[in-house]
C-alpha positions as CSV (number, residue, x, y, z in Angstrom):
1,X,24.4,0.6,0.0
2,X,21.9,-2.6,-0.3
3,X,21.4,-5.3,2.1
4,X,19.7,-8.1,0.8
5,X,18.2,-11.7,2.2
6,X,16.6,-14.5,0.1
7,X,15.5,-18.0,2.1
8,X,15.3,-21.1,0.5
9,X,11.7,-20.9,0.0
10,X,11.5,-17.7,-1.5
11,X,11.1,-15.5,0.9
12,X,13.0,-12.1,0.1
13,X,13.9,-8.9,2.8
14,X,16.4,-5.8,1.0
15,X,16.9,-2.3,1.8
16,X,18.6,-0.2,-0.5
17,X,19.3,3.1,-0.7
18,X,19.3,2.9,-4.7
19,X,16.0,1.1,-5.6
20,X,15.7,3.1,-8.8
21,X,19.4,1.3,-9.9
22,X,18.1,-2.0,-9.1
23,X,16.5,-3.4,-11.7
24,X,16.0,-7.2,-10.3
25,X,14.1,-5.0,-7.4
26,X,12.0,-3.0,-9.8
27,X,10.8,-5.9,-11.3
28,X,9.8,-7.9,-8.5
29,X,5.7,-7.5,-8.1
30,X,6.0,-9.5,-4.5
31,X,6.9,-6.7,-3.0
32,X,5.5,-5.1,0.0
33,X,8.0,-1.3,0.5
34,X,8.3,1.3,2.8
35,X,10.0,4.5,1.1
36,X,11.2,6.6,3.0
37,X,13.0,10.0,1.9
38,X,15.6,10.9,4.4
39,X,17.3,14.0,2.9
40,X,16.1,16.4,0.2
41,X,13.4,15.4,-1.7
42,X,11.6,12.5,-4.0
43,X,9.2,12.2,-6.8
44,X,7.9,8.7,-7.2
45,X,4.7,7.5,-9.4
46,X,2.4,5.6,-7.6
47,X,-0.2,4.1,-10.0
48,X,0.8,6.9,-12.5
49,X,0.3,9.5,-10.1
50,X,3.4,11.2,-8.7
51,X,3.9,12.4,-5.3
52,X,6.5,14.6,-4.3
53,X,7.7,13.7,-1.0
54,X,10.0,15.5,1.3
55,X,12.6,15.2,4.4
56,X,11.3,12.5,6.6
57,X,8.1,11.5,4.7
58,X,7.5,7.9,4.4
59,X,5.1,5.7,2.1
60,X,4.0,2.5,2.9
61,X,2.8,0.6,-0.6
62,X,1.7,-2.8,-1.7
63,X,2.8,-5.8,-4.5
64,X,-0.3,-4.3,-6.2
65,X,1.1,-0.4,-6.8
66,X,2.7,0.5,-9.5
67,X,5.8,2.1,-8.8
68,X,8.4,4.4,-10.7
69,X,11.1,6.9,-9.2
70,X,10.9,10.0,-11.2
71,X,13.5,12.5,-9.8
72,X,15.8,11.7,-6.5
73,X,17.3,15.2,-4.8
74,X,18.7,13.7,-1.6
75,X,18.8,10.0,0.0
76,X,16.0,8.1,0.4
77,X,15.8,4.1,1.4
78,X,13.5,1.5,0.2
79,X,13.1,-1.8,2.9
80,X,10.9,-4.4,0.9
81,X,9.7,-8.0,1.6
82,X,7.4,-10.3,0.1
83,X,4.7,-12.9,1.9
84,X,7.1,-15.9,2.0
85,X,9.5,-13.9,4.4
86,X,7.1,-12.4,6.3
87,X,3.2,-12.7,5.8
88,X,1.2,-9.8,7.2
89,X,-2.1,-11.5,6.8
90,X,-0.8,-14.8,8.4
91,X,0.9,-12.7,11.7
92,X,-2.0,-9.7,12.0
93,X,-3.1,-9.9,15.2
94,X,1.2,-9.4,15.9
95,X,1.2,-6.3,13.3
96,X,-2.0,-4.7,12.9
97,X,-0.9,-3.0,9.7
98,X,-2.8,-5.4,7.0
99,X,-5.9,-2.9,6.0
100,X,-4.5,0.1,7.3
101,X,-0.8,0.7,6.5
102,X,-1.1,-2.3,3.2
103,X,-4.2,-2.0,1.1
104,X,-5.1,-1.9,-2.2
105,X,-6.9,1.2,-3.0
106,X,-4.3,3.8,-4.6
107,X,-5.2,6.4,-1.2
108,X,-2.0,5.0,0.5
109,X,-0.6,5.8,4.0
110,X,1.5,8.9,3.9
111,X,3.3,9.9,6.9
112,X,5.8,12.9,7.8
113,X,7.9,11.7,10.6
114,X,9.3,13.5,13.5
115,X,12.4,13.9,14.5
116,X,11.8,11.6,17.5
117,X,9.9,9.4,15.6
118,X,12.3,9.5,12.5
119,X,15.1,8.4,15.1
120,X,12.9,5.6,16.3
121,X,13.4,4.0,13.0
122,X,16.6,4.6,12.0
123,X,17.4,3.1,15.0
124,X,15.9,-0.3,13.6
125,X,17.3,0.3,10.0
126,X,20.8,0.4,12.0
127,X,19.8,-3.0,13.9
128,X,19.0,-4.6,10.4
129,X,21.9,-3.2,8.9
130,X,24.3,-4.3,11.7
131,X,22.6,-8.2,11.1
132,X,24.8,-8.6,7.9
133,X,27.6,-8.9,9.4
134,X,26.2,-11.9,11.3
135,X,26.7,-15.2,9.4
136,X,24.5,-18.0,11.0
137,X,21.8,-20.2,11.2
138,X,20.0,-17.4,13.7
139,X,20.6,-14.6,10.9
140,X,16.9,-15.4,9.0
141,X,14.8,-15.4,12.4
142,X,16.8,-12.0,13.6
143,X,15.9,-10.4,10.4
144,X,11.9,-11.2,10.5
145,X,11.9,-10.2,14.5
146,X,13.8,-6.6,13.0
147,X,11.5,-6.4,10.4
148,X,8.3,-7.0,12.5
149,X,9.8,-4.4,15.0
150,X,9.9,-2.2,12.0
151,X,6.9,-2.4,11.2
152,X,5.0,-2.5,14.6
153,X,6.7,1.2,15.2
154,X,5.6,2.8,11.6
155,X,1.9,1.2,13.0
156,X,2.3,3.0,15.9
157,X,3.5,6.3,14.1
158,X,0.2,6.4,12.0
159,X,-2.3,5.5,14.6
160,X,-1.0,8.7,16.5
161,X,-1.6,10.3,13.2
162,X,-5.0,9.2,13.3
163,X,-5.5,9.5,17.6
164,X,-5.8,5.6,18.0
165,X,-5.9,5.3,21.5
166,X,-6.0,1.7,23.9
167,X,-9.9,3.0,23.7
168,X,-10.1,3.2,20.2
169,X,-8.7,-0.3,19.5
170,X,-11.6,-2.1,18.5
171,X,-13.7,0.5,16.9
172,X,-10.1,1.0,14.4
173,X,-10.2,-2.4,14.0
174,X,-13.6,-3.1,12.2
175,X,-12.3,-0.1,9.8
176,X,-9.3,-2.3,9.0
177,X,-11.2,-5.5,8.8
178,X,-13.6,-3.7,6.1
179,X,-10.7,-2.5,4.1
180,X,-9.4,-6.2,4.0
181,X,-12.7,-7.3,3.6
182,X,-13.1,-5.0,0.2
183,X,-9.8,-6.2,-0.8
184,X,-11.2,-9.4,-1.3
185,X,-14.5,-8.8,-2.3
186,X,-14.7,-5.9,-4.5
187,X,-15.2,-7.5,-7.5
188,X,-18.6,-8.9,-6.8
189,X,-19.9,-7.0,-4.0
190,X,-20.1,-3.6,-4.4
191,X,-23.0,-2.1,-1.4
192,X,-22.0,-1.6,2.0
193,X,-24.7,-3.8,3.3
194,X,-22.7,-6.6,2.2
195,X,-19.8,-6.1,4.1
196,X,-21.9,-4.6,7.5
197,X,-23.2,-8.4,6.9
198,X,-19.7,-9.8,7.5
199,X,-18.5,-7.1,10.4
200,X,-21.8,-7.5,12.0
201,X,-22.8,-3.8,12.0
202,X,-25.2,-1.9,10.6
203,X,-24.5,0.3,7.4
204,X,-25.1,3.1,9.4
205,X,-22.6,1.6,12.4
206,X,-20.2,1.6,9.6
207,X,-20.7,5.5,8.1
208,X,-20.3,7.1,11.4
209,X,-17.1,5.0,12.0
210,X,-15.2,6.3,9.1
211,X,-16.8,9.8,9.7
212,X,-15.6,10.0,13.2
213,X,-12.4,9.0,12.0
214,X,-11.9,11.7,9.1
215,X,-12.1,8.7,6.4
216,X,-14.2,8.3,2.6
217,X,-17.2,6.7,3.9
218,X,-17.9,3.1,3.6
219,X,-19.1,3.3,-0.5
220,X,-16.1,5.2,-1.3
221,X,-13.9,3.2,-0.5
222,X,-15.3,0.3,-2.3
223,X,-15.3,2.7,-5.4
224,X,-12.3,4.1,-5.1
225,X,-10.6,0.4,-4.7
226,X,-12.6,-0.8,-7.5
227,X,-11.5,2.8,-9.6
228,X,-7.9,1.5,-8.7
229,X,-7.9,-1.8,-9.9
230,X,-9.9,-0.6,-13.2
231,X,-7.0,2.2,-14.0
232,X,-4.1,-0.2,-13.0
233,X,-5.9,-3.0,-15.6
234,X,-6.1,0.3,-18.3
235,X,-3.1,1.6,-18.0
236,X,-0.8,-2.0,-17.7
237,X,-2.8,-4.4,-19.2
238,X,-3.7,-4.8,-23.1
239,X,-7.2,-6.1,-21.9
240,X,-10.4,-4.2,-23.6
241,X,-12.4,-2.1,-21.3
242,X,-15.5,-5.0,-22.1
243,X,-12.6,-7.4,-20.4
244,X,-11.5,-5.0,-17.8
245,X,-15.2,-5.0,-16.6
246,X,-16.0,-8.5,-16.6
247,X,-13.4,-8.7,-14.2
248,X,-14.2,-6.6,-12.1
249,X,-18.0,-7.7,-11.7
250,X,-19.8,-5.0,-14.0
251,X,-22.9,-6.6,-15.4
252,X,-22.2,-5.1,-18.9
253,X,-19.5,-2.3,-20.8
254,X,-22.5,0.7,-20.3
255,X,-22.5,-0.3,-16.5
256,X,-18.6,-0.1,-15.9
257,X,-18.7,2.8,-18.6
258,X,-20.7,4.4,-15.9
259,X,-19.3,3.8,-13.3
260,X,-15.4,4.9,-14.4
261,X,-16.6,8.2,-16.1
262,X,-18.8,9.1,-12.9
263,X,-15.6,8.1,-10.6
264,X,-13.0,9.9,-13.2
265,X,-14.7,12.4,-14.7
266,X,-13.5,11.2,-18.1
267,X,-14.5,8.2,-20.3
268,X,-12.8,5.0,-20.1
269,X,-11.3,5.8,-24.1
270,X,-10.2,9.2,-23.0
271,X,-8.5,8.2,-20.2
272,X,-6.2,5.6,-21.4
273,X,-5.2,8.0,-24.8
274,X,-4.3,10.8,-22.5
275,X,-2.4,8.8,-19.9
276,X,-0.4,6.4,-22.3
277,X,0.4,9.6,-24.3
278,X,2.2,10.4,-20.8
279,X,3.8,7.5,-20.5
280,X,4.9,7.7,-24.0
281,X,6.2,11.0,-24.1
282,X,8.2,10.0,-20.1
């Protein structure tokens, strides 16, 4: 079963219960997804890790993850949409979820549903799915409204997970601004002082945040998001590791050498041998 929705100005919205079939899907890198595994299990590889996921557990990933089903036991259904359908950045103070549910660092947002709150979203799958039988000039706007509903909901879902209160609302939301914030900065600045600049806090403001909410602190995040984008450019690019770190804002190779084996625990050479040979022998 797929349901799919292109505008005239590029804008795309599916769900499909068969994402690993669809090969016009799989290649698609505009792609924001929800997975969500809805009977038995799933194995999917997420920037060449692979999670196993279970009954009721739901992902939420970016255009920026690398993604590959590896074994489906069950039913699980992908909903996907790119920016020109629905731009999270554009509508966040509507959604809340750009920073927290959609970010770049491969730590994404792994939830296990109840059975209340698993029924709150099929509820809205069966809204969206019900849409396509609707033929008008309406049918676009209906789909975004189901689609932000959608996605309002799963925000909701998490911040429970996370005891996000009415009280906590603009404490979370510096965390989320600084996860955005090292989205688009990581490359050239790499201390926490820079981004307290830009929030308006104190470094210190900033540790106890992420502490009081069970998070990496401050400067692990921006080296796990720069780790990311350094194994995503090793492992999917033919770019040198000398390339791979001018890109990401390393002074020189011995610096980003450094910094991969400290955050790794292998060299950069050891670490794309070992996990091509993976991908080789998959």
């Amino acid at each position: 079963m797929e349901y799919r929705f292109n505008t005239p100005l590029n804008g795309n919205i599916a769900m499909t219960y068969h994402y690993h079939e669809d090969a016009a899907l799989r290649r698609d890198k505009s792609l924001y997804k929800f997975v969500w595994v809805q009977s038995g299990t799933l194995d999917i590889e997420v920037d060449h890790v692979v999670m196993h996921l279970e009954k009721d557990e739901i992902i939420s990933l970016t255009p920026l993850h690398h993604v590959e089903v590896k074994r489906v036991e069950g039913e699980y259904l992908t909903f996907l949409f790119n920016s020109n359908f629905y731009c999270i950045y554009g509508h966040d103070k509507e959604v809340s979820c750009n920073g927290f549910l959609f970010h770049g660092s491969s730590h994404i947002m792994r939830l296990q549903l109840s059975a209340a709150q698993a029924e709150q979203l099929k509820s809205i799958i069966d809204i969206f799915a019900g849409e396509f039988g609707i033929k008008d000039n309406l049918q676009e706007e209906m789909l975004r409204i189901i689609l932000k509903r959608f996605i309002i909901t799963y925000t909701r879902i998490a911040r429970e997970k996370l005891d996000v209160g009415q009280d906590k609302e603009k404490s979370f939301d510096i965390i989320r601004r600084y996860y955005v914030l090292v989205d688009n900065h990581y490359k050239e600045k790499k201390q926490v002082q820079d981004y307290a600049e830009m929030l308006y806090r104190s470094p210190k403001t900033l540790s106890n945040l992420f502490a009081a909410y069970g998070l990496p602190s401050p400067l692990r995040i921006i080296h796990e998001r720069i780790e990311a984008e350094a194994k995503r450019l090793l492992l999917y690019t033919n770019k040198s590791a000398k390339e791979i770190g001018e890109i990401l804002g390393f002074e020189d190779l011995a610096a980003f050498s450094r910094f991969f084996r400290k955050m790794a625990k292998e060299s950069i050479s050891e670490y794309r041998k070992k996990e091509k040979e993976g991908i080789m022998a998959n």
